[in-house]
C-alpha positions in Angstrom: 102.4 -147.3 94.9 104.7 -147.3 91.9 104.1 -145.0 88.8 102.5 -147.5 86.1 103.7 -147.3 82.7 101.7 -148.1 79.6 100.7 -147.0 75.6 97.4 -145.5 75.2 94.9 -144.2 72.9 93.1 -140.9 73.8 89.0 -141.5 73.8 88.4 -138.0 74.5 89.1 -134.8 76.7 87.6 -132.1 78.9 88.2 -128.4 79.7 89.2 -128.1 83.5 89.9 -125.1 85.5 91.5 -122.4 83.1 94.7 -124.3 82.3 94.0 -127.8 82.5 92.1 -131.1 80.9 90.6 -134.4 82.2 91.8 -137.0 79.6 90.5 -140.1 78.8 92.3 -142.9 77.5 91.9 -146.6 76.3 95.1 -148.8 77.4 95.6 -152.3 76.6 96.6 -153.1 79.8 94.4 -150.8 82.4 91.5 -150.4 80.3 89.9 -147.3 80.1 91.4 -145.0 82.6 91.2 -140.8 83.3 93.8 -138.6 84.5 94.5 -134.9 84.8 96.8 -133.2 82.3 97.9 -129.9 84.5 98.6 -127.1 82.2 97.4 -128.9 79.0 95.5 -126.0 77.5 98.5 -123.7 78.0 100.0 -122.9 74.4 103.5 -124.1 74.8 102.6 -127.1 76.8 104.4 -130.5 76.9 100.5 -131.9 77.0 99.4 -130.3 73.7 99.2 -132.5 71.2 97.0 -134.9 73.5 94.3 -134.9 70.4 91.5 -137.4 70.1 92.6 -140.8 68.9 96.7 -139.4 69.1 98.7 -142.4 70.6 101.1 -141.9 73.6 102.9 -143.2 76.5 101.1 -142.6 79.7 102.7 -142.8 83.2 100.3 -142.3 86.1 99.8 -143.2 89.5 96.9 -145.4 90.6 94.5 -143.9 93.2 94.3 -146.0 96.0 89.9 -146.2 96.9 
């Protein structure tokens, strides 16, 4: 599948593993969706400003059930 690409709000976020988070986001397009960010919790991550209600664009692939 290709990578989607979309703006979206960020609903909330979880602690995962020691480095990472599970984020959730509202999108206009995909609804709400969840996705990984690997190494968001590291200090000098690309992922870091992923605060609650922080706007961004998100490009993810969709699972396939």
């Amino acid at each position: 599948m290709p990578p989607q690409k979309t703006q979206g709000i960020v609903l909330g976020s979880i602690d995962w593993h020691e480095t990472s988070k599970i984020v959730t986001f509202y999108t206009k397009d995909f609804g709400k969706i969840r996705g990984v960010a690997k190494g968001a919790r590291r200090k000098k991550s690309k992922f870091s400003p992923l605060e609650i209600l922080s706007r961004h664009t998100i490009v993810f692939y969709e699972r396939e059930d």
